[in-house]
N, C-alpha and C positions, 0 to 999 in steps of 0.2 A: 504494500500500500504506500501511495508517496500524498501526500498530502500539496495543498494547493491550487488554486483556482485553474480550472480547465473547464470553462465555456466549451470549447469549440470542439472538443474531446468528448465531452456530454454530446451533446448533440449527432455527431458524428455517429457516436455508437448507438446512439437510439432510433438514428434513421435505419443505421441496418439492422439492428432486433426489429423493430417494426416494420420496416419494407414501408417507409412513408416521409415524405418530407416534415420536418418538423421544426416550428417557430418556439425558440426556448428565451423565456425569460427569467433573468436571476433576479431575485429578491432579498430583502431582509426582514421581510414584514411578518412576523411572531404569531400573528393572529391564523393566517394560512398558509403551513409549510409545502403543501403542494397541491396544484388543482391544474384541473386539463379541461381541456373540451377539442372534441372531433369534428373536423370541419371538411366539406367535400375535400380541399384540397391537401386535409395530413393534419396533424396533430398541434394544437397551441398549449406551451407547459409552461406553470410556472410555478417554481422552486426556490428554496431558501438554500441560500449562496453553503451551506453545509452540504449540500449536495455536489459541490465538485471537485470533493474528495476525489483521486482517482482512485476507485475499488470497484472491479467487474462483478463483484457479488452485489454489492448495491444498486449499482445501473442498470443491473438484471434486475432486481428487485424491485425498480421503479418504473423499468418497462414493462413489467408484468403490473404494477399497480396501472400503468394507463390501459392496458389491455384487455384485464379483468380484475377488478380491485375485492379480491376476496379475502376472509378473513385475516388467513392464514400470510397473507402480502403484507396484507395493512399494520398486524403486529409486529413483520420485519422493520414496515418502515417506522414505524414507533417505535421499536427499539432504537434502530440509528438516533432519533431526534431527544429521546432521553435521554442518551450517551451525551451528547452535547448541549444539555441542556445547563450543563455549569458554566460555558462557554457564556451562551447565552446570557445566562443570569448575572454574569460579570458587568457584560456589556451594560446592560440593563441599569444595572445599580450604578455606573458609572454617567450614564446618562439620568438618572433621577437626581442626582447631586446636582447636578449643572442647571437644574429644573427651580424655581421659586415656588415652594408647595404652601400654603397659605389656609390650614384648617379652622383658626377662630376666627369667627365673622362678628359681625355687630352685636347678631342676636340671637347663633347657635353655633356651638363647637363640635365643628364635626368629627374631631380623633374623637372625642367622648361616645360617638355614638359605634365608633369604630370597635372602640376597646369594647364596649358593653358588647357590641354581638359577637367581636371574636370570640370573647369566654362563652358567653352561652350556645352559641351555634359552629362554632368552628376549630371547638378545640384550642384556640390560644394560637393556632398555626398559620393563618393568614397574614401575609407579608405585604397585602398592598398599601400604598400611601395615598392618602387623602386630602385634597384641595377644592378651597370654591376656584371653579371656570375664572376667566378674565371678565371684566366688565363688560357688558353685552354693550353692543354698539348698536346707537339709539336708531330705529328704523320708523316708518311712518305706519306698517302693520307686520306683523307675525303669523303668517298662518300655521303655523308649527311651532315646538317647543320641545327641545329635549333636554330632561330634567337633569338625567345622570346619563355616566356614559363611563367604562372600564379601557384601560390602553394597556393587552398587553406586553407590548413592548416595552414599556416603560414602567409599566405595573404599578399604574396610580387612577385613583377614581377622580373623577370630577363632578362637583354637581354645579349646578345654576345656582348662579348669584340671585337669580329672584325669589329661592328658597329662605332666603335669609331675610325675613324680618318676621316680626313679632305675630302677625296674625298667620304665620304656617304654622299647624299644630306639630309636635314632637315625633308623634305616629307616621307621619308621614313620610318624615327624614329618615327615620328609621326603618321602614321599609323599603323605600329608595336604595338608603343604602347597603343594604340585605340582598336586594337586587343585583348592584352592580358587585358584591364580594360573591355571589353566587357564580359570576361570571367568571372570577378569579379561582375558582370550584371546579366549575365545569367551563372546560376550556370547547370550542367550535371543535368542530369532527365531522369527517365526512363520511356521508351511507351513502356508497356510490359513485356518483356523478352532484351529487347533493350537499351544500355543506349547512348544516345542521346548528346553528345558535343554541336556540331556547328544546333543547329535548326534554324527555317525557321527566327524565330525573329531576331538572333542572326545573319545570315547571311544578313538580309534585312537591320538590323543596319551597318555592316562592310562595304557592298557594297554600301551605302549613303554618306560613307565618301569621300572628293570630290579626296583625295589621292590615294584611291583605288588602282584605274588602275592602275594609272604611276607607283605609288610603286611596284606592284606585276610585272609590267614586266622591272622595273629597276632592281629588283632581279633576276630574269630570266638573263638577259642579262647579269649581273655581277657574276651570282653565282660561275664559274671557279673562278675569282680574290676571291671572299670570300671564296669557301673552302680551298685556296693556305696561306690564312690569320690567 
């Protein structure tokens, strides 16, 4: 195994195990380490730059994920990406440093709500960091709103700054942010050709928490006041 960047080496070999022209794009985006799709004219991949190792065992193992992504493929290649996942995590924590994370607001502290669910829901083990969003930039309307949001490349949550004042109840936050450390949980996975966010685990977790409901239809009922915000 020699280690080092080989684009044109990947590729190469993947056109001849497939007998197909093939459009390879390298990535570093944490969120999806590889997704394809078939196009009349051959194959578009794209891959996280851990992929161009050069080892003939893996490139088999990732031409066979584009060719029939069965079980027994997809634990190969999950094993490769756990193997480097310290790799990963280095990067990771070196680029959260460099990041300005900003958890006490005017009129709720969002590590507080961090700490409280990591011990009751998470074991203590959850490593993401927590910040309010940057100041939203004033627009004339909002048709949308996204309240939280998980990065895992960076491994930090973010919520809306319009969350923060005094008439958002505590329940809310807290489910919120239950929400995006679920995401830090259950990481995207594909079944398929499919790539999979919110699965069956992942929504069985969210909808146990006893916040749930009220939260999501306190939202509902406030969302005009929060896009105005």
């Amino acid at each position: 195994m020699k280690s080092g960047p080989d684009t044109a080496g990947l590729r190469a070999f993947l056109q001849e195990e497939l007998r197909v022209p093939v459009k390879l794009d390298i990535t570093r985006n944490r969120r999806t380490m590889v997704s394809y799709r078939w196009t009349p004219e051959g194959l578009i991949l794209r891959v996280h730059e851990m992929f161009l190792v050069e080892d003939l065992r893996l490139w088999r193992t990732l031409a066979a994920f584009c060719r029939q992504p069965t079980k027994a493929v997809r634990e190969a290649l999950d094993h490769h990406i756990r193997a480097h996942s310290g790799e990963l995590d280095s990067s990771r924590r070196r680029a959260t440093r460099l990041l300005q994370l900003e958890s006490q607001g005017q009129h709720h502290d969002l590590a507080e709500f961090v700490a409280k669910l990591n011990a009751k829901y998470f074991k203590r083990l959850c490593d993401a960091k927590i910040t309010w969003g940057k100041e939203p930039v004033k627009k004339k309307r909002r048709n949308g709103i996204q309240l939280g949001s998980y990065d895992p490349e960076t491994n930090i949550i973010r919520i809306h700054r319009v969350l923060d004042a005094p008439w958002v109840p505590r329940y809310v936050l807290e489910s919120l942010i239950f929400h995006e450390m679920l995401h830090w949980m259950f990481r995207p996975r594909h079944d398929g050709t499919r790539r999979v966010i919110h699965g069956r685990a992942f929504r069985e977790a969210e909808i146990a928490h006893p916040a749930y409901e009220r939260s999501r239809l306190w939202v509902a009922r406030n969302l005009e006041k929060l896009l105005k915000g």
